[in-house]
N, C-alpha and C positions, 0 to 999 in steps of 0.2 A: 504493500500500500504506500502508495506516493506519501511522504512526508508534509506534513500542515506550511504550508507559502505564508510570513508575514510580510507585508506589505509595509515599506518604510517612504511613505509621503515626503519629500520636500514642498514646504510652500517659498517662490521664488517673487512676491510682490512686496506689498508696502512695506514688510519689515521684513529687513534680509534675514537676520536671526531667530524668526520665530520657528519653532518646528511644533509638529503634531506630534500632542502624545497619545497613543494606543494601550487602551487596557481592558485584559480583557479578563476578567470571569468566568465562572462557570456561566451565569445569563449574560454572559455578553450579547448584543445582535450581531457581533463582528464573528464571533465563537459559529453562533447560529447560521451565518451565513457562509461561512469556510465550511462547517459543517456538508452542509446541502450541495456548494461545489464540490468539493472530496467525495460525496455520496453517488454525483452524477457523473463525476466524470472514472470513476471507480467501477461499479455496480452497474451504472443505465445498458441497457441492450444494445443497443452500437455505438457504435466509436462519436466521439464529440470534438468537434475544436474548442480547446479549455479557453483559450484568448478570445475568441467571441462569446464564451458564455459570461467571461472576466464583464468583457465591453458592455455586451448586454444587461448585467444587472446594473453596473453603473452607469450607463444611461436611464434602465427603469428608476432608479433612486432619484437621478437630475429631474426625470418627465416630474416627479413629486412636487417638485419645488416651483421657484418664478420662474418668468417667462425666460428671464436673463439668463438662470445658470446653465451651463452647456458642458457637455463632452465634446471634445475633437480629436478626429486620429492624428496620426503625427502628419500625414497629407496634407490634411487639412486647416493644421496649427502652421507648417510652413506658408500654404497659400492665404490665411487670414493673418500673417504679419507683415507680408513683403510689403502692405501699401501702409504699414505703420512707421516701420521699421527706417522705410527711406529708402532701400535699397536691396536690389537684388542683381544676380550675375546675369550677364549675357553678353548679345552680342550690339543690341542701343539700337534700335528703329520702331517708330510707330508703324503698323502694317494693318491691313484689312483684307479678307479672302474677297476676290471678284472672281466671281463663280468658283472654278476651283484650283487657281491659283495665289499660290502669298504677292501682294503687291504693298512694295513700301511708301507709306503716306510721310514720312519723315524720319530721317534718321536722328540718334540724339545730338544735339549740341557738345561737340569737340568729343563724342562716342569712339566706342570701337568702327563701326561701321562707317561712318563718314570720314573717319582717319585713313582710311585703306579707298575711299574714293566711293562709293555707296551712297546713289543719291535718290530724291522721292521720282517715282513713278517706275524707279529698278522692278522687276520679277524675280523673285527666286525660285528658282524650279530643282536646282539638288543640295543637297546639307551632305556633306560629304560623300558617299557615296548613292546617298538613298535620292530618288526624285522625290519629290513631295510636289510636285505641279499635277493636275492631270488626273489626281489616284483619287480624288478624294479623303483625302486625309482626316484625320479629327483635328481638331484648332487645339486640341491638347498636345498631342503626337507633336505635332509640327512645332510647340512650345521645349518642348523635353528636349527633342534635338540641337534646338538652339542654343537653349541654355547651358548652360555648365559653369567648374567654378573657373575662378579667377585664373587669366595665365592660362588658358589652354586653348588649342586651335580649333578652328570650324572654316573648312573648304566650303566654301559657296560656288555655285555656277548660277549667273543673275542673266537675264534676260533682256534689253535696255530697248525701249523704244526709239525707232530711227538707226539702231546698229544691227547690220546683220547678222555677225557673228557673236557666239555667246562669251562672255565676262567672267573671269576668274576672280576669284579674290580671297583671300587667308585672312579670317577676324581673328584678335587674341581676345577672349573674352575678358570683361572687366566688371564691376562693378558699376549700374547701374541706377544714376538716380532717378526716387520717385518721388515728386513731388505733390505734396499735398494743399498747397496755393492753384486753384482753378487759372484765375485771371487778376490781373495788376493792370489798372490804367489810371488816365484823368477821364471820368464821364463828362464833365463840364469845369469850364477854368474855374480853381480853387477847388474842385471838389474831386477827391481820389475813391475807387472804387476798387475792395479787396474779394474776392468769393474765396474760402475754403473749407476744400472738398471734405476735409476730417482731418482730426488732431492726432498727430502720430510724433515721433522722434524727431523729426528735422521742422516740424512746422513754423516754430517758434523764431529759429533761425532764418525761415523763409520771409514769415509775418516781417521780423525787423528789417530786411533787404528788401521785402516792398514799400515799408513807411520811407525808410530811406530815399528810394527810390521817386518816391510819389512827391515826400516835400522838395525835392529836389527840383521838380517842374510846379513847384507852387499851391500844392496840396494846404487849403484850412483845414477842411469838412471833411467826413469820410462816411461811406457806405461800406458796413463791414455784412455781405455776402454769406449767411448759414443756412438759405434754404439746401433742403438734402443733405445736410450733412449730417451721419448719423453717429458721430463723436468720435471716439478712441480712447487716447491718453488723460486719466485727468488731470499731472504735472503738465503737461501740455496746452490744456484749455485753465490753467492757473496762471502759468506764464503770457498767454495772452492775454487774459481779462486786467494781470500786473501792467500792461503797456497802457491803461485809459486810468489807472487809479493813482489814489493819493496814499503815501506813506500810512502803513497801519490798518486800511480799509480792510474790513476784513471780503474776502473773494468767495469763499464757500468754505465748510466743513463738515464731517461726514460722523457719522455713528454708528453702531450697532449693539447688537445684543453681547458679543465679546470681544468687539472695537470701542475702544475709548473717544472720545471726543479728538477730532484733530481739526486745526483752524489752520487753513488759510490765508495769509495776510499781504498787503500791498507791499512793496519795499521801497516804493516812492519815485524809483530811479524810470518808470516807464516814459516811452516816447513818444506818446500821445495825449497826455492829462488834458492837455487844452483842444478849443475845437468843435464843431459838434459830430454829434454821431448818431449814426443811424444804424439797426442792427437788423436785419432779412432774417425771417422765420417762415417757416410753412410746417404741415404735420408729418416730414419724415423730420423735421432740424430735431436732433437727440442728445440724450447723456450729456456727454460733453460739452456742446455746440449749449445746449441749455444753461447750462455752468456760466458760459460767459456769456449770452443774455442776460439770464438773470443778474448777474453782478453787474452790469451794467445800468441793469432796468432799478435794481434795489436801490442803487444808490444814487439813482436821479441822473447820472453822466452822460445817457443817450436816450433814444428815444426806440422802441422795439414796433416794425411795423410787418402785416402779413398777415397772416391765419395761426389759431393755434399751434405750438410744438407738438412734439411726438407725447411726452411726457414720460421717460427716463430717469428715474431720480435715485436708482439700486448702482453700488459701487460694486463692482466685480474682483475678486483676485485670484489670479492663476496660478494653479498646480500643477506641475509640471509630472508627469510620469516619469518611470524608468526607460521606455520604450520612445519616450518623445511624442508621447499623446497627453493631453493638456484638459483638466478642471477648471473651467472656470465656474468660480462659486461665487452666490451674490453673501458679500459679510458687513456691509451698511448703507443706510442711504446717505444722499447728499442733502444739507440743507444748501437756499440760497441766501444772503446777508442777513434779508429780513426775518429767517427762520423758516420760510416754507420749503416743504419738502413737496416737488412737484410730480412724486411717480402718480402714475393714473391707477385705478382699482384692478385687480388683478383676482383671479382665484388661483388657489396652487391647483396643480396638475391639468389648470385647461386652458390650454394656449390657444384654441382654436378662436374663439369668439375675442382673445388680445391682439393675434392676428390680424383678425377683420375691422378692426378701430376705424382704420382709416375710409375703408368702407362703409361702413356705419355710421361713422361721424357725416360722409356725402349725405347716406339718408336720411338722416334728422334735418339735415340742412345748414347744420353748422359752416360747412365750408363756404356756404353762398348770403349766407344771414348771420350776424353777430349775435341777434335777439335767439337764435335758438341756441346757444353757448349757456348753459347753468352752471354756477356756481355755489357751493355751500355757506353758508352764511360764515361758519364757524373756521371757514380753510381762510377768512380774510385777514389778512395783513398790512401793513403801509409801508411804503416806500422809506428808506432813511432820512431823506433832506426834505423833500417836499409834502411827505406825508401822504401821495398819492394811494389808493385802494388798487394793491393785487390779491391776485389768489393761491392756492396752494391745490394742490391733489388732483393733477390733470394736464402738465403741460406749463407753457406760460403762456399769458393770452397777452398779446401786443398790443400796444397803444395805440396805432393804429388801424383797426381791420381791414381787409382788401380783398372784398370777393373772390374766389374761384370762375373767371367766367369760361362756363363750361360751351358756351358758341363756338370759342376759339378749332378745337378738334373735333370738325365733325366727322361721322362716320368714316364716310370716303380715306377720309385723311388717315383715320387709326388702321383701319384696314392696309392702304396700304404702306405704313411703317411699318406692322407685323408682321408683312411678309417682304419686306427689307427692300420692297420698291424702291424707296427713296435715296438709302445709304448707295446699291449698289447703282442709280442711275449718276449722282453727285460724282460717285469715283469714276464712271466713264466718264463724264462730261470734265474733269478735275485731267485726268490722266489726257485725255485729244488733246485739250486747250491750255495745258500750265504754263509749254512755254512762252504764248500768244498773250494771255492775262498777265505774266509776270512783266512781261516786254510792254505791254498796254496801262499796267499799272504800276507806276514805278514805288508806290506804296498805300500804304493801306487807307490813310484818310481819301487818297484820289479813289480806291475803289470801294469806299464806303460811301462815298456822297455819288459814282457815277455808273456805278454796274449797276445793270438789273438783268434776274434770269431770263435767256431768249423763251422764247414762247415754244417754240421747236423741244428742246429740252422738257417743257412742260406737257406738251403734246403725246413726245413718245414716253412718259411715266402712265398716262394715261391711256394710253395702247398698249404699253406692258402690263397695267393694271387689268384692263378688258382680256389680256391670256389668260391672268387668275381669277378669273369672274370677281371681279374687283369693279364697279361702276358704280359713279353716283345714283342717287334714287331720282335726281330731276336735278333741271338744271341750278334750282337756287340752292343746294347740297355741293355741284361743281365749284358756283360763284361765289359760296360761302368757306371753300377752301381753298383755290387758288393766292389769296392774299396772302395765308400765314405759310402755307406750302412753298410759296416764293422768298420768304423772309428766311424759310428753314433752310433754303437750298443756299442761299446768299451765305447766311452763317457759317454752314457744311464747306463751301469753297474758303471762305476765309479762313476758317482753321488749317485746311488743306496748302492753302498758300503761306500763312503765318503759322500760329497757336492758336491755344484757347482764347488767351485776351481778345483777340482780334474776333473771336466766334461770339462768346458772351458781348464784345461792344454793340453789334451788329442787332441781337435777341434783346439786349436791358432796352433799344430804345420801341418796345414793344410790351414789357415784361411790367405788368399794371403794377405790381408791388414797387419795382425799382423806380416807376413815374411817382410815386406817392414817394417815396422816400425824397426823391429829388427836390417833389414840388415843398417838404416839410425842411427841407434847409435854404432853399432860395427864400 
């Protein structure tokens, strides 16, 4: 009989030196449950994989719990830090599959790949020896191959439009950065506009290289960009919320049933105290992204405009396994300055109906009316300086609200993003025309104030659409999405010729939350 396995936990978060102590009794449940594996994997009538039965009860213990706590295998703990973490190896190009070939939309800035001469609209069709053009490949396959660690080779054979013959080229792969800043610009002189994507390890460092950046061309005002961001780190969203506060302030701090009280505090030194500020929410902005809302909003320093947040308010800390599968356990919540803890109501073990929030919240009407938003009498709070009325137990609800208008996507229009109409007609019309746009627009404010999509282009999305039995239901369905359809393509090229900034400049002057923010600092 197999010998009794204990199991010795590190926990590797807020406190490096905490460890789990394990004891166990005759009644232990630890007892009882080693029991039952020993029993089945001993005794049961056929053979069992003991590491999936491991997996499986600790999953069934996590289902018990909030919605937050999670299992991940070690797969899946690698692919949920790369966009925290900052960085992952490869070989540095942004790419999108056009039918079924890799085509590169951008290589990284001073990358592996543009170092060796790799540029956008290249094909890659073999990774060493394997083709990967043509086979249909999976987008995962075609990822593994690419990547590897640091220092090591990957033979390309690229494809190039206008050259006959095929292209060699040898990457050393490196480390590549991810950036968690969306977009950096001036939306209007004196007013700087930041979006980020989610708080992870390098954000912080980013945020100050955009304030930099931005006062540098004249930046007062700023628009700080959380809708969708569904948080990460919370040293991360502490360090940012420190760039708008006053020495001391307190920023958030967290508790729990055998977490102490931990605070928060301003250090004084941020580089933004003066100014106004405006802070974008909608109901995926979460966790973190709430954090510094809220700290903003509590202490009177900006102004929060948009729809409801996610409501996020359970502090997570990760366990790290032996095998590099990872615990995340919820062990306190956050409050924000004023004292509200803004998680929204939850039952243990039924994630199904906290799932559907955001769908639920569309059918009550919250997203399109502010009057159907409740709040509890007793969740109210006040603001620190000016003594305004917020709430607690739901979210944070903005000072501004801004409809959902749901006209914007009709049908037609979802339909065909679902079936990738749009993406992959943008990359043919991007790949024919880049050099002709790039040569026609020597930058980007000339092709933000003079391009518009040819109607051709619009034409054949619509004739590719009618392959998928994809058709408006009449013409005022057409006519009602042709406008935002064209605004989308406009963006789609912009990124493609620039980055993101250049995509979101193009969308914010559309984007009803970022006009109300606007019109609330002019």
């Amino acid at each position: 009989m197999k010998r009794i396995l204990l199991l010795l936990v590190c926990f590797t978060a807020l406190t490096a030196s905490a460890q789990l102590q394990i004891h166990m009794g005759e009644d232990s449940p630890l007892r009882k449950l080693q029991i039952a594996e020993l029993a089945i994997s001993n005794l049961y009538v056929d053979s069992v994989n003991e590491s999936k039965l491991v997996e499986d009860a600790i999953r069934g213990m996590i289902e018990k719990l909030d919605p937050h706590s999670s299992y991940s295998t070690p797969k899946e703990v690698k692919a949920m830090n790369e966009p925290l973490t900052g960085n992952f190896e490869g070989i540095g190009i942004q790419y999108q599959m056009m039918e079924d070939t890799l085509m590169v939309i951008q290589p990284v800035t001073n990358g592996p790949s543009e170092k060796v001469g790799i540029i956008a609209g290249d094909r890659i069709v073999n990774v060493n020896d394997t083709v990967i053009a043509g086979v249909q490949m999976k987008n995962e396959e075609i990822m593994r191959r690419l990547r590897g660690p640091k220092g090591t080779k990957v033979h390309l054979t690229v494809m190039r439009p206008g050259i006959s013959d095929l292209l060699k080229f040898v990457v050393i792969r490196d480390k590549i950065p991810v950036k968690s800043i969306d977009a950096t610009y001036m939306i209007r002189p004196g007013i700087g506009f930041i979006r980020i994507g989610n708080f992870g390890a390098t954000t912080h460092r980013e945020f100050q290289e955009s304030l930099q950046k931005l006062q540098k061309q004249g930046m007062k005002h700023l628009i700080l960009d959380l809708q969708e961001n569904g948080g990460g780190y919370l040293q991360a969203a502490v360090n940012i919320a420190n760039e708008f506060l006053n020495k001391n302030d307190l920023l958030v701090y967290t508790e729990g049933r055998r977490s102490q009280r931990t605070e928060y505090r301003a250090s004084g030194d941020g580089m933004f105290r003066n100014g106004k500020v405006v802070v974008l929410v909608d109901g995926y902005t979460a966790s973190a992204a709430e954090i510094v809302t809220g700290a903003i909003q509590d202490h009177d320093r900006g102004m929060v405009v948009g729809r409801r947040s996610f409501g996020k308010g359970l502090v997570q800390r990760p366990i790290e396994l032996p095998d590099g599968s990872m615990i995340r356990l919820t062990v306190a919540h956050y409050f924000t300055p004023s004292g509200r803890c803004i998680q929204k109501p939850y039952t243990k073990g039924e994630k199904q109906d906290y799932a559907m929030d955001i769908v639920n919240r569309l059918k009550r009407g919250e997203l399109t009316n502010a009057d159907s938003i409740h709040f509890v009498d007793s969740l109210k709070y006040y603001t620190l300086k000016k003594h305004r009325v917020v709430y607690g137990g739901g979210g944070i609800m903005p000072d501004e609200f801004v409809p959902l208008d749901t006209t914007i996507y009709t049908r037609f229009h979802r339909e065909l993003a679902a079936k990738g109409v749009i993406i992959s007609s943008n990359l043919r019309y991007v790949d024919k025309h880049r050099a002709m746009l790039k040569k026609e627009y020597k930058d980007f404010e000339s092709y933000k104030q003079q391009f518009d999509i040819p109607q051709d282009v619009i034409d054949r999305i619509v004739k590719e659409g009618e392959k998928q039995n994809i058709k408006p239901k009449d013409e005022d369905e057409y006519q009602r999405t042709i406008p935002y359809l064209k605004l989308q393509l406009k963006a789609l090229v912009a990124r493609d010729l620039w980055d993101m900034s250049e995509y979101f400049s193009i969308f914010n002057e559309r984007n009803a939350i970022v006009l109300k923010a606007l019109e609330m600092i002019q």
